[in-house]
C-alpha positions as a printed Julia matrix, in Angstrom:
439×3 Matrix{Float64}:
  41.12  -10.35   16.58
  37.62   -9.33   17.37
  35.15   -9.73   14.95
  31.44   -8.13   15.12
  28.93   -8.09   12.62
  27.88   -4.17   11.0
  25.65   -2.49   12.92
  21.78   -3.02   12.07
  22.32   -6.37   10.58
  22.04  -10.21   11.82
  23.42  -13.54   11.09
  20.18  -16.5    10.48
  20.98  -19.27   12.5
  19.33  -22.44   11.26
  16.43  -22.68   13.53
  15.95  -18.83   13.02
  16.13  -19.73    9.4
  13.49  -22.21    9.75
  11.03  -19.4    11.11
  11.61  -17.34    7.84
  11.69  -20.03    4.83
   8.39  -20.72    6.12
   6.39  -17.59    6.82
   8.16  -16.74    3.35
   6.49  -19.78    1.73
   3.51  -18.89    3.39
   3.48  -14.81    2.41
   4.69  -16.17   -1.12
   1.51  -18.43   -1.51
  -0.89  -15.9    -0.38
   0.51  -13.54   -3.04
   0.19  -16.46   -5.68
  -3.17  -17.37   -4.8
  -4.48  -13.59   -5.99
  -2.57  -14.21   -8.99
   0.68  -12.05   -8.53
   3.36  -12.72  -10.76
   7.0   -12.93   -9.51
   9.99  -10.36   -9.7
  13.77   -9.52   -8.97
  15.65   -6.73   -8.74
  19.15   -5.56   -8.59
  20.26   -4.77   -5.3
  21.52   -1.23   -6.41
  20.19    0.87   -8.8
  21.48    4.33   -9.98
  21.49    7.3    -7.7
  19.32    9.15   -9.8
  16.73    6.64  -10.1
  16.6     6.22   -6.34
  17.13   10.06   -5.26
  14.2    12.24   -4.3
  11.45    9.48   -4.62
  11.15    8.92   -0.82
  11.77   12.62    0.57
  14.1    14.6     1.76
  14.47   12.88    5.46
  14.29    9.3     3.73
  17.03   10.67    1.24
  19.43   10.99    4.4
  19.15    7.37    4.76
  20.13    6.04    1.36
  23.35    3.77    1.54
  24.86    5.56   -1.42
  27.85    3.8    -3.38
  30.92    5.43   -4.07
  31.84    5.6    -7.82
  35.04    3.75   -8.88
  37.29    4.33  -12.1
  39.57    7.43  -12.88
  37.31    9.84  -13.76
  35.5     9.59   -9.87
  35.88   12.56   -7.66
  36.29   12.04   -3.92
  33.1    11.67   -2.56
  31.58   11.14   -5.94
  28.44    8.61   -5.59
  26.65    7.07   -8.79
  25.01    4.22   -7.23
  22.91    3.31   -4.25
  21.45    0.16   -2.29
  17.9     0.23   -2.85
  15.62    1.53    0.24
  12.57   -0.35   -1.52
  11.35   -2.44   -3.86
   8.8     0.49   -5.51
  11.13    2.75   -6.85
  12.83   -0.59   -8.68
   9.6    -1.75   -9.77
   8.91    1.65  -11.07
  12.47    1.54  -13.05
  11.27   -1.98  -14.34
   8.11   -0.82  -15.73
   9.28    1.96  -17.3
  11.27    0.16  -19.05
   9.47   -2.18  -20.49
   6.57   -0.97  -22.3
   5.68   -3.83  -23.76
   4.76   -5.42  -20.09
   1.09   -7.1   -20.03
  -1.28   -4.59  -18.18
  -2.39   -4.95  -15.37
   0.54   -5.73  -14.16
   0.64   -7.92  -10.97
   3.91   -8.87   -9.38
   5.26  -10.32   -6.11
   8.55   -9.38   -4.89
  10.73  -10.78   -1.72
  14.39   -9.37   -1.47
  16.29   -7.49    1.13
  16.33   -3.04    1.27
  18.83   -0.89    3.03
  18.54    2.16    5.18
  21.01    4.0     7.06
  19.09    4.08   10.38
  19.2     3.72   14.0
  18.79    0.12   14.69
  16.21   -0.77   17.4
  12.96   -3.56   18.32
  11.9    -5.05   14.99
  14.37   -1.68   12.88
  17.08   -3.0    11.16
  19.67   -1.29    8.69
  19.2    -4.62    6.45
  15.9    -6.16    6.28
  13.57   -7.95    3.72
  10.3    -6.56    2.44
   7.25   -8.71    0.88
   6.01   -6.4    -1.89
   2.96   -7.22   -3.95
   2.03   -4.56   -6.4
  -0.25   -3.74   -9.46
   0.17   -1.7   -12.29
  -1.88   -0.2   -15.34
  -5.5     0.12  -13.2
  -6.72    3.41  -11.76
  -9.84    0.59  -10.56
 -10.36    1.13   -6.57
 -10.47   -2.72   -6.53
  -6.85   -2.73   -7.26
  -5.95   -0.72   -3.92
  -8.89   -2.69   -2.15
  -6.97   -5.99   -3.34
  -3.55   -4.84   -1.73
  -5.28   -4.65    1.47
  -7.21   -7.38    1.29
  -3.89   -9.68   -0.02
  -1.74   -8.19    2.3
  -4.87   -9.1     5.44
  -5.08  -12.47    4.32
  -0.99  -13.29    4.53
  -1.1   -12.21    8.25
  -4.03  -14.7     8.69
  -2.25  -17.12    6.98
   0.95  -16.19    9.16
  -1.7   -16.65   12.47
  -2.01  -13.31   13.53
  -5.07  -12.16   14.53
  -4.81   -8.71   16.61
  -3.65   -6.11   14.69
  -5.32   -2.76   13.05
  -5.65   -1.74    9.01
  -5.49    1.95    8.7
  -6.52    3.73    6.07
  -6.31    7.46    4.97
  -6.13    9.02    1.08
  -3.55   11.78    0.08
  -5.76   13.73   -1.47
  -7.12   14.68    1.99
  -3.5    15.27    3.68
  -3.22   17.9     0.54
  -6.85   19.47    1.06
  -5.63   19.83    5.15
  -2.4    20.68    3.92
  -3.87   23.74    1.77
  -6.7    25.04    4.89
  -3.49   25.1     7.18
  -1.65   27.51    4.74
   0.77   25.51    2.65
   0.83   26.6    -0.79
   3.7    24.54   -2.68
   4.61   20.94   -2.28
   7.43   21.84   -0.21
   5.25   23.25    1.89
   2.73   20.3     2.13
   5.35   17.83    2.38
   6.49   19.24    5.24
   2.88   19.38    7.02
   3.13   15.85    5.91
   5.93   14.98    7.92
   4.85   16.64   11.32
   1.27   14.71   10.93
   2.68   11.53   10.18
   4.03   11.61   14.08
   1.1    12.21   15.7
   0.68    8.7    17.6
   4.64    9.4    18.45
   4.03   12.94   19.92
   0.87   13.17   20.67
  -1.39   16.61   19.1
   0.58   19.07   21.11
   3.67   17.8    19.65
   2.27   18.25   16.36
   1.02   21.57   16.57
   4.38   22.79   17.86
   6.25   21.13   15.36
   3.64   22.14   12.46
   4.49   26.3    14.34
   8.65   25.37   13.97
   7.8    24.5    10.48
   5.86   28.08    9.42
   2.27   27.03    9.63
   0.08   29.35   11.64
  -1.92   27.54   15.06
  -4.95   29.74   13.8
  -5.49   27.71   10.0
  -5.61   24.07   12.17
  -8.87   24.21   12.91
 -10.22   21.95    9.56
  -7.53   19.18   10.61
  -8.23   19.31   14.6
 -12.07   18.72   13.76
 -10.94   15.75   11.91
  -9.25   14.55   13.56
 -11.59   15.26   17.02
 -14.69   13.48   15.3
 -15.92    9.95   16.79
 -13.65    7.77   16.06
 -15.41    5.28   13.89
 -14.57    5.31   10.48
 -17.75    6.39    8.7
 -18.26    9.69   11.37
 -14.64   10.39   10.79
 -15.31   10.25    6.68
 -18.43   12.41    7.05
 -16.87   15.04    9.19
 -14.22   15.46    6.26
 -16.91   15.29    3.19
 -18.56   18.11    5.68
 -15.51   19.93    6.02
 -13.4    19.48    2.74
 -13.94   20.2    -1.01
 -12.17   19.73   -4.43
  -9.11   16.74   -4.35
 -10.61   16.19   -0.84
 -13.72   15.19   -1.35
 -12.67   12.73   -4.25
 -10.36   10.95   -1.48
 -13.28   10.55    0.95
 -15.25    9.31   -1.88
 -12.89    6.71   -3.25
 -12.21    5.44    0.38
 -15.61    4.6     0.93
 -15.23    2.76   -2.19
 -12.09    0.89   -1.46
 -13.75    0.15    2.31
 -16.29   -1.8     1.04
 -14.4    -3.4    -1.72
 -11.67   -4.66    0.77
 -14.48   -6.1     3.18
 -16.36   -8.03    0.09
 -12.77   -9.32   -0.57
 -12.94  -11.14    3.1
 -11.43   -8.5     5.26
 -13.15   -8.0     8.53
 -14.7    -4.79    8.51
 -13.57   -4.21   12.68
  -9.93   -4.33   11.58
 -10.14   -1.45    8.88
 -10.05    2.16   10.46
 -10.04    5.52    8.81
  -7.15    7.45   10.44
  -6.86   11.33    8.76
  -3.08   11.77   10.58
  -2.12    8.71    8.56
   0.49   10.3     5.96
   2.63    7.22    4.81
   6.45    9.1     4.21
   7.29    8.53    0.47
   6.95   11.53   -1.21
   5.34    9.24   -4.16
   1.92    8.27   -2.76
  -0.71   10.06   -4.79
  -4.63    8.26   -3.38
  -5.05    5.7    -1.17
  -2.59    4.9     1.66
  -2.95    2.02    4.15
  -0.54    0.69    6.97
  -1.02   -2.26    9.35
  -0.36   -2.22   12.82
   0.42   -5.16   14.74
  -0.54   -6.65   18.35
   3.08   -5.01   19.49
   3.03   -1.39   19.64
   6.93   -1.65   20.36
   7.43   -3.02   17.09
   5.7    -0.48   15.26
   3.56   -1.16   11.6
   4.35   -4.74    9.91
   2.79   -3.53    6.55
   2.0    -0.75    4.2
   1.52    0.78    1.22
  -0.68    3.12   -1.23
  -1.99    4.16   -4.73
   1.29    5.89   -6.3
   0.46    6.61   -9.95
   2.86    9.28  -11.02
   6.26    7.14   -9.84
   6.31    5.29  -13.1
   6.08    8.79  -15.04
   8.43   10.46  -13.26
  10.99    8.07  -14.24
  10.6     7.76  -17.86
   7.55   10.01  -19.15
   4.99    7.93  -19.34
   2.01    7.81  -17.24
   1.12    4.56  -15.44
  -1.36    4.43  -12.44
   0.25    1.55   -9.77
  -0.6     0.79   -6.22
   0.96   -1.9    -3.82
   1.09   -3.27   -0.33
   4.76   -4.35    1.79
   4.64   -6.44    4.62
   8.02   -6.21    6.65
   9.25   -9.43    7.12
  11.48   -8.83   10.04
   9.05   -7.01   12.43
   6.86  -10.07   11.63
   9.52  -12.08   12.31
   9.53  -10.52   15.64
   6.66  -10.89   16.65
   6.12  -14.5    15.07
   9.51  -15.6    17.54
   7.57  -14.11   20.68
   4.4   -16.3    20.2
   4.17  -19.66   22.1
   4.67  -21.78   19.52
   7.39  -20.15   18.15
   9.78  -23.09   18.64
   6.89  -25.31   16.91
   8.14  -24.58   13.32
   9.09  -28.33   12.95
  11.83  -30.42   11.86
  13.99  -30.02    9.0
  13.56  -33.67    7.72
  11.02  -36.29    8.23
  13.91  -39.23    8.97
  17.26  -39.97    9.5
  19.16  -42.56    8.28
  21.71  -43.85   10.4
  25.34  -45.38    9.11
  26.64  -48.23   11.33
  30.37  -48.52    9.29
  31.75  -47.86    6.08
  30.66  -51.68    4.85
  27.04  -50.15    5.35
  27.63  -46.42    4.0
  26.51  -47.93    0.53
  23.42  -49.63    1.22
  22.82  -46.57    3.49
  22.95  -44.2     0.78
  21.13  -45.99   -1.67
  18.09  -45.82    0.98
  18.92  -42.21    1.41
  18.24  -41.35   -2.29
  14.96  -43.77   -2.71
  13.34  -42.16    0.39
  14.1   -38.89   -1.5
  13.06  -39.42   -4.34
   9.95  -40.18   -3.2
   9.39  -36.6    -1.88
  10.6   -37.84    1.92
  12.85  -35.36    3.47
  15.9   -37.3     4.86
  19.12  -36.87    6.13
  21.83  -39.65    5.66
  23.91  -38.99    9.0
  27.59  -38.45    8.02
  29.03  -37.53   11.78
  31.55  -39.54   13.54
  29.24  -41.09   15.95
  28.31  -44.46   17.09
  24.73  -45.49   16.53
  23.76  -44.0    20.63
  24.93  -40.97   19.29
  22.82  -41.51   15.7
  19.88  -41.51   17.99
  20.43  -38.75   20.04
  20.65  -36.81   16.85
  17.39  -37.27   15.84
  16.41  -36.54   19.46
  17.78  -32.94   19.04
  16.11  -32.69   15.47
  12.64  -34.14   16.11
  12.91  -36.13   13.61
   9.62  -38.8    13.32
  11.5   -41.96   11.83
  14.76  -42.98   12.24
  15.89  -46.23    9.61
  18.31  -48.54   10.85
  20.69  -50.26    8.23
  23.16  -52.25    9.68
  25.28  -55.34    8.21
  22.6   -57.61    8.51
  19.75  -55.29    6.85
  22.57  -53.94    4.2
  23.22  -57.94    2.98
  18.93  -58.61    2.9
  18.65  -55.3     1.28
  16.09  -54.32    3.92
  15.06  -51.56    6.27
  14.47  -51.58   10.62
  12.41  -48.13   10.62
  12.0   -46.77   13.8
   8.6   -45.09   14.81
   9.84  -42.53   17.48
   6.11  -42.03   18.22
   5.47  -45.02   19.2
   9.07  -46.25   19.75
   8.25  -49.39   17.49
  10.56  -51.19   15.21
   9.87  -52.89   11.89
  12.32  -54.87    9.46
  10.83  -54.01    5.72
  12.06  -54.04    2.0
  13.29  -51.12    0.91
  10.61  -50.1    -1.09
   7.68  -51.12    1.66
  10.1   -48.52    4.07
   9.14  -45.61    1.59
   5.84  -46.43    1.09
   5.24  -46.99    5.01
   7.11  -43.47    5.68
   5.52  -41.79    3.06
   1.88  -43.04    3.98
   2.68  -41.26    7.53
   3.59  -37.59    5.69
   0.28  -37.75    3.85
């Protein structure tokens, strides 16, 4: 029998899995260090919680579950794999009330979509969510960029792009090319949002298919025509725009500067006015984050979405967040130099010369441990040539020899594979030598 794994989805070998506990640890600590709290979340939620959050083309990508027990119809779904970790968050915070405000949580867990797999797109994937709730405060949305800029620096990246827009401009461009309901904007949305895919011709045609008239573009085409630097590009809109517009130009500006007193580099931030984000829940600022790889495509993003939270359960709650996608960082993290670099799994192995040694072995095993030295006792079938070529493989920095001899003394030959030299100790002077080297 043939066996293949479902479409869109991987197995993590453990060198691959090396790569990701450790940019993980490393996103996770960046999230801690701004004082983010952490969350889980069920891996399925109701259907009506999830449906009609993301819109309608997202919708079609929901892995819905089919609902079980007599009273089901064919067909029938009542649950679904969540496509996010927002929509859950929202669920979580409405309901509990009682939650301290602001509310500032991390989240890492895998989402679902029902897509065409390709470069850094999977149909299973993990997102690194930080988001906070119960502050309307542009330094909340300034933070999400600025947390989300300093994991990538922690990860090592250095090229890549922050781009910035509001939703309260998409609506005021929305409105001066003739849409009049949300329906209507939504839709605008979703032909802007593919500019850098189809260039402005594309757009325009696409915005004509959808109903809007080539005449009532003019307002967007200036805006997006202006120099492209972020404060001409800002001015051209305050020139242009007026009412919910105008407030989004003005809070950018705000969030700008917060993001760059937070320690973001001011020549990685760009205004970009086609930049529409596709939830249908983003209600201010929007940001995403492209990376050095244009094939991969954005490895972050996020925005101000303060009506989620009411939608679900009545009551108003003002939230904005940031996700970086782990897997198109992933990506491009495996096609760097060093990607091989990540280090070994343990800092020494132990080797077992017979079972009259296994003891004495062991005990050595769970002293080096215990003193916070990563070890593995080697439990193959191999003779000792073998034992070493082991630790070639797994670049392991000390290798302890316990034979008969060392087993009856109750000592230790460690085994510098630095500097290839060998040195007979107690057990206790091993630890203390090996863990003197880790510090």
């Amino acid at each position: 029998m043939s066996v293949f794994l479902p479409k869109g989805t991987r197995d993590f070998l453990p060198e691959q899995m090396q790569v990701r506990l450790r940019a993980i640890d490393t996103i996770r600590a960046v999230f801690e260090s701004f004082g983010f709290e952490p969350l889980e979340t069920p891996a399925f939620e109701r259907i009506e919680t999830l449906s009609g959050k993301y819109g309608e083309e997202a919708d079609k990508l929901m892995f819905r579950i089919h609902k079980r027990g007599r009273s089901a119809k064919p067909g029938e779904c009542d649950l679904g794999l969540r496509y996010d970790l927002t929509v859950p968050l929202a669920r979580v915070l409405a309901m509990n009330a009682d939650l301290r405000l602001p509310f500032k949580r991390w989240q890492i867990q895998p989402v679902w979509r029902a897509e065409r797999p390709q470069k850094g797109r999977f149909r299973e994937f993990w997102q690194c969510d930080v988001d906070i709730a119960g502050s309307r405060s542009p330094l909340a949305d300034a933070e999400c960029i600025a947390v989300a800029d300093a994991a990538l620096r922690a990860l090592g990246f250095e090229d890549y792009t922050i781009r910035v827009n509001d939703r309260r401009i998409l609506t005021e461009l929305a409105r001066e090319a003739g849409a009049s309901s949300l329906q209507e904007e939504l839709s605008f949305l979703i032909a802007l949002d593919k500019l850098d895919k189809i260039g402005l011709e594309g757009v325009e045609r696409e915005l004509v298919e959808r109903g809007f008239e080539p005449d009532k573009l003019g307002t967007l085409w200036s805006a997006i025509a202006a120099p492209p630097t972020t404060e001409a590009l800002l001015q051209t809109l305050q020139d242009v725009l007026s009412g919910v517009g105008l407030e989004g130009v003005d809070t950018l500006r705000t969030v700008i500067a917060a993001a760059e007193a937070m320690g973001v580099d001011p020549s990685r931030v760009r205004f970009d006015p086609s930049l529409a984000r596709g939830a249908d829940y983003y209600t201010g600022p929007v940001f995403e984050v492209a990376g050095d790889d244009p094939s991969v495509g954005s490895v972050a993003g996020g925005g101000r979405y303060d009506g989620l939270v009411g939608r679900l359960s009545g009551r108003e709650l003002p939230a904005v967040g940031v996700s970086l996608g782990l897997e198109r960082l992933i990506t491009l993290l495996e096609a760097r130099e060093d990607a091989g670099s990540m280090g070994p799994v343990a800092d020494l192995l132990i080797t077992v010369f017979d079972d009259g040694s296994a003891p004495a072995a062991s005990r050595a095993a769970t002293a080096f441990r215990a003193a916070g030295v990563k070890t593995e006792l080697y439990i193959g079938d191999g003779r000792l040539k073998a034992q070493l070529k082991h630790a070639d493989r797994r670049g392991y920095a000390w290798i302890a020899l316990i034979g008969p001899d060392e087993a009856s003394a109750g000592t230790v030959t460690l085994k510098n594979r630095r500097t290839w030299e060998n040195t007979t100790l107690d057990l206790q002077a091993a630890v203390n030598k090996v863990s003197a080297d880790r510090r």
